[in-house]
N, C-alpha and C positions, 0 to 999 in steps of 0.2 A: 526062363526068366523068373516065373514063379517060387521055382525049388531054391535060384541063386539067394531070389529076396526073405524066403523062406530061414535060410542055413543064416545067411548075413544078421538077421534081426531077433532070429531065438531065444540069446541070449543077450539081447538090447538092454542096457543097466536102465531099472526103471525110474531110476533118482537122477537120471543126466540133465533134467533141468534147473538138478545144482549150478551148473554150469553160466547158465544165464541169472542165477541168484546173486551169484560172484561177481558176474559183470556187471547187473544191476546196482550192488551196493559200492562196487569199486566206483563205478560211474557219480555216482550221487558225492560219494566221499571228495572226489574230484572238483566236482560242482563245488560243492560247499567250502574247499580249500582253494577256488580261484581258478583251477585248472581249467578253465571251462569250457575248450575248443576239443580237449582230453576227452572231457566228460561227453561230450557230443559224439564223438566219434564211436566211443563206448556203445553209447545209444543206438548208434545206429548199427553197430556189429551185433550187438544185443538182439535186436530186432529178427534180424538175418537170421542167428542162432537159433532161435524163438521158434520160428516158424520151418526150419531147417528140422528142428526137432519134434514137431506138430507133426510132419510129413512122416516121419519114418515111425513115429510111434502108430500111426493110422496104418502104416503100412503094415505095421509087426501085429497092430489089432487085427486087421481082415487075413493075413498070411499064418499067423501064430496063435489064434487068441487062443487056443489051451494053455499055451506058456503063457500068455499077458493074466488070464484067469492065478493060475498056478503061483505066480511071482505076486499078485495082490492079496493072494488068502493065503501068504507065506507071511508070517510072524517078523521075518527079518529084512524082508524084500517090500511086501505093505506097503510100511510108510514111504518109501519113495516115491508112490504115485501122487502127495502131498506137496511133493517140488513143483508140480504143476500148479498148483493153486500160487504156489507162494513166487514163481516164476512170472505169471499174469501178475499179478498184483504189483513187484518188482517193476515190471515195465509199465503200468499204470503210472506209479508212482514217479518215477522218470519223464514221461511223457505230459503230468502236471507240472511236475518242478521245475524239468530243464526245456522241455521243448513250449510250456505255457500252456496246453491242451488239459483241462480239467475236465473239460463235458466228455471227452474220447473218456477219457480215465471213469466216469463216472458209466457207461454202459458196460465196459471192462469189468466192473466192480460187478454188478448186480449180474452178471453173466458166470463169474468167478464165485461168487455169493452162492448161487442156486450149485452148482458144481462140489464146492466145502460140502453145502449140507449132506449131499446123494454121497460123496467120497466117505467120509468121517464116519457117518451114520450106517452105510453098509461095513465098514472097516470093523467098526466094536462090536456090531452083529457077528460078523460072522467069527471073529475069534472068539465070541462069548459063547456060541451054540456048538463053537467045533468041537467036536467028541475026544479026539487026540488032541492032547496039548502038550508041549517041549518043556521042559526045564526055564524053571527063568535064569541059569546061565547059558542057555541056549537058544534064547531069544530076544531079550532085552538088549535094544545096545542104544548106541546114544542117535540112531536114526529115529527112535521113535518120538524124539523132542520136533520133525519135521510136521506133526501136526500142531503143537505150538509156534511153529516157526509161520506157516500158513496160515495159523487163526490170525495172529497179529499183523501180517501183512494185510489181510482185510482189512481187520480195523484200523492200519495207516493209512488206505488208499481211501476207507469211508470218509475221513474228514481232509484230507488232501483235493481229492476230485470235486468237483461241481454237480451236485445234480441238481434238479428241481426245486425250487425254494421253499415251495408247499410240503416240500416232506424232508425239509433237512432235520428238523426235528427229532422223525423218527431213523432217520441215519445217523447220525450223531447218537440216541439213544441205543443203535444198531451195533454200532465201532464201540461204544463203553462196554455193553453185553459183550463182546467178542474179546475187549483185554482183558474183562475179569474171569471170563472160561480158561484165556491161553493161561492166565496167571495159576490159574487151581490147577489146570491139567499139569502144568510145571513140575509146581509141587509135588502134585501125584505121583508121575513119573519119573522123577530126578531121585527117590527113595529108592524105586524099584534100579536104578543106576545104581546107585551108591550102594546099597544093601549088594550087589552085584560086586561091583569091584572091591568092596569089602572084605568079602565072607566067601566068594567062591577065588579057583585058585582062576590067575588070570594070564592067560599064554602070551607071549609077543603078535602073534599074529590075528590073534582076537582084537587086539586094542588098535581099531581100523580107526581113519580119517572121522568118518561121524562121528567119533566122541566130541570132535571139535566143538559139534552143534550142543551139545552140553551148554556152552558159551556164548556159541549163536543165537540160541533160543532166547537167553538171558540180555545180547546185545539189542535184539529184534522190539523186546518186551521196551527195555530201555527209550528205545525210537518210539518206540509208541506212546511211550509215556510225556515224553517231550514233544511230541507233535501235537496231543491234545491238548496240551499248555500252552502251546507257541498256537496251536492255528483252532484249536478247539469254542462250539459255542451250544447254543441251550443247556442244557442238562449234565454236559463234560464240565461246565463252570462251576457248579453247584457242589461237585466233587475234585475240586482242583487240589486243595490239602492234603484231599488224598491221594491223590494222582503224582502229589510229587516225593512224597514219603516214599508211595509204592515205588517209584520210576528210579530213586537213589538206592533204594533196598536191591533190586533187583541189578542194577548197576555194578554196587560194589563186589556182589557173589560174581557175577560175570565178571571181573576184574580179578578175584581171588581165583576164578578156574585158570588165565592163563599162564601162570608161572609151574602151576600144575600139569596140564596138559601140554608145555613145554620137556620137563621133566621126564614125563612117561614117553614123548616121541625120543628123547635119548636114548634114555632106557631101549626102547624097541628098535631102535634103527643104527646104534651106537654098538650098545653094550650086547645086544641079542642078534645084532648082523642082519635084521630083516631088513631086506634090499629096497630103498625108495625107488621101484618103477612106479610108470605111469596107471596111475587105475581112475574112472572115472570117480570113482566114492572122494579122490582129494579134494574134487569141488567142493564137499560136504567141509573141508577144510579152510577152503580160500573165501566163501563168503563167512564166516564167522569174524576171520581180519577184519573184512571190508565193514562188516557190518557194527564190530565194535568203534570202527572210525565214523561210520555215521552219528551212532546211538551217542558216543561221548560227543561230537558237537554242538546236537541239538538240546544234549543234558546240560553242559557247559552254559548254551544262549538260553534256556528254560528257566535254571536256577541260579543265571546272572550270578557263574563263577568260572570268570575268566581265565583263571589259571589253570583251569581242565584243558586248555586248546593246546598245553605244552603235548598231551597224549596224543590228540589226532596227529599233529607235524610226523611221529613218530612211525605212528600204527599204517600208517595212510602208506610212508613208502617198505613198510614191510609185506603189506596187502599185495602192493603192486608188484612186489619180485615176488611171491607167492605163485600171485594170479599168472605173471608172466612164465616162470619156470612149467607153471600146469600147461599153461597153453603149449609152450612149445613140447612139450611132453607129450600131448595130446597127439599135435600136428604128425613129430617124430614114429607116435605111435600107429599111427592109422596110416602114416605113409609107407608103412614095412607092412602093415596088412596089405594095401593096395598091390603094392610088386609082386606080393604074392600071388596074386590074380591076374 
C-alpha cells in the first residue's frame, strides 16, 4: 500500500491548489453577479477539494518528502507551494462573504499568516544561497507571480474576516503592509518576465498556463484594492487616494495582459499544434478569468463606475466554460489513470 501511495503522489503537481483558487474566485464572481445558490454550491465543492488535497499532499509529505524537498528548492516547481496560502485565504474569503462566518475566516487568516511568512522567507533563502543557479530563461515563468498572488489574498481576507476589535488596528495596518509588498514584488518580478519573453528565444511549449497568472497576480492586486475601499478602516483610510490610483493602475495593465496572452495561446496551440490536454498547471489559467471578474466588480462599486459591470457579464461566463472544460478534463483525466489500475 505504501509503495502504491509512494509511485501515485511522486510526482503530485505542487500548484494543484490552483485548482481551489479557480473555484474560489468563480464562486465569489457568482455571488456577486446574483448567482447565489451557484455560488454556494461552488463553496461547498471548494471545501471538499480543499481538504481532499490537504490529504494527499500529507500523504506525498510522509511517503515522498525527497520529492516534496526537491520540487520546493526547484526554481520552477517552488512557487507552487504558495497555491496553498492563496487556496486558505480564497476559502477564508468565501466563508466571510457567502456563508457570513468572518470569526472562522479570521482564525484561517492568522493560521495562513504564520504559514506565508515560514513559505516565502525559506523560498528566497534558499535560492539566494544555492550554489547552482539556472538561467533566467530557465527558470522565470509566470508561476513566480503565485507569491504575489498569496501575499494579496492575505491582505483580502485581513480586512474581510472579523477578528478581535482590540487589534483591528494592527490588522488592517497588517493587510496595507501586505498590498504594498505584493505591489513591489510585482513589479520586481513582472521585469524579470518580460526581459524573459523579450530577449530570449521563446518555444511553444515553454509558454505554459501560468503565464496567465501574469494577469491574475494584477487581477488579485485589483480586488485588494477595492476591498480596502469598499470595507477598509483605521489607517487603510488615511491612504485611500492612494489606494485607488494604485487599484486602477494595476487594473488597466491587467486588462492590457489579456488580449495578449490570448494571442500567444493561439500562437501555441493554433499555429504551433501544441495539443490542449488536460495538465493541472490550466488551473493557474482558470483562476486568472475568475479572478479578473471579481477584481472589476468591486473596482467598478469602489470608484462608482458603473459602466465597468458591462466586463464582469462577460468575463464571468467565459470563467465559467474555462473552469467547466478543466474540470471535466481533469475528471476524463484521472478516470483513464484509475482503469489502469
Amino acid at each position: 500500500m505504501i509503495n502504491f501511495l509512494k509511485r501515485q503522489t511522486e510526482h503530485f503537481y505542487p500548484g494543484y491548489f490552483a485548482m481551489v483558487m479557480a473555484t474560489g474566485a468563480l464562486s465569489l464572481s457568482a455571488w456577486y453577479l446574483g448567482y447565489h445558490l451557484f455560488a454556494e454550491i461552488l463553496l461547498y465543492l471548494n471545501i471538499v477539494v480543499y481538504f481532499v488535497l490537504i490529504v494527499l499532499n500529507i500523504i506525498r509529505l510522509s511517503v515522498n518528502t525527497k520529492a516534496v524537498w526537491s520540487d520546493f528548492t526547484n526554481e520552477i516547481k517552488g512557487p507552487g507551494f504558495f497555491t496553498f496560502i492563496a487556496a486558505s485565504s480564497v476559502i477564508g474569503s468565501q466563508l466571510s462573504i457567502i456563508s457570513n462566518m468572518p470569526i472562522l475566516g479570521f482564525y484561517i487568516w492568522v493560521l495562513i499568516l504564520f504559514l506565508w511568512i515560514v513559505l516565502i522567507y525559506s523560498f528566497f533563502t534558499i535560492l539566494i544561497i544555492k550554489k547552482s543557479k539556472p538561467l533566467i530563461n530557465e527558470s522565470i515563468n509566470g508561476g513566480w507571480l503565485l507569491l504575489i498572488v498569496s501575499t494579496q489574498s492575505l491582505a483580502i481576507l485581513g480586512v474581510l474576516m472579523q477578528g478581535p476589535s482590540n487589534y483591528e488596528d494592527i490588522i488592517m495596518f497588517i493587510s496595507l503592509c501586505l498590498f504594498f509588498l505584493a505591489c513591489m514584488l510585482y513589479l520586481a518580478i513582472i521585469v524579470l518576465i518580460f526581459y524573459r519573453l523579450m530577449f530570449f528565444e521563446m518555444e511553444a511549449m515553454s509558454l505554459t498556463p501560468p503565464y496567465w497568472i501574469s494577469m491574475g497576480a494584477l487581477a488579485i492586486t485589483t480586488l485588494a484594492g477595492a476591498i480596502f475601499i469598499l470595507n477598509g478602516s483605521g489607517i487603510i483610510l488615511e491612504f485611500e487616494t492612494f489606494i485607488k490610483a494604485t487599484t486602477l493602475f494595476f487594473w488597466a495593465f491587467g486588462t492590457w495582459w489579456i488580449p495578449l496572452l490570448v494571442v500567444l495561446g493561439i500562437w501555441r496551440h493554433v499555429i504551433k499544434k501544441v495539443p490542449l490536454n488536460y495538465n493541472p498547471e490550466l488551473w493557474g489559467m482558470a483562476f486568472p478569468l475568475a479572478m479578473y471578474t471579481v477584481g472589476t466588480i468591486n473596482l467598478s462599486q469602489a470608484l462608482e463606475l458603473s459602466f465597468l459591470m458591462i466586463i464582469p457579464d462577460i468575463t464571468y461566463m467565459i470563467a465559467l466554460m474555462a473552469w467547466g472544460l478543466i474540470f471535466i478534463g481533469m475528471v476524463v483525466h484521472h478516470g483513464k489513470r484509475l482503469r489502469r489500475y
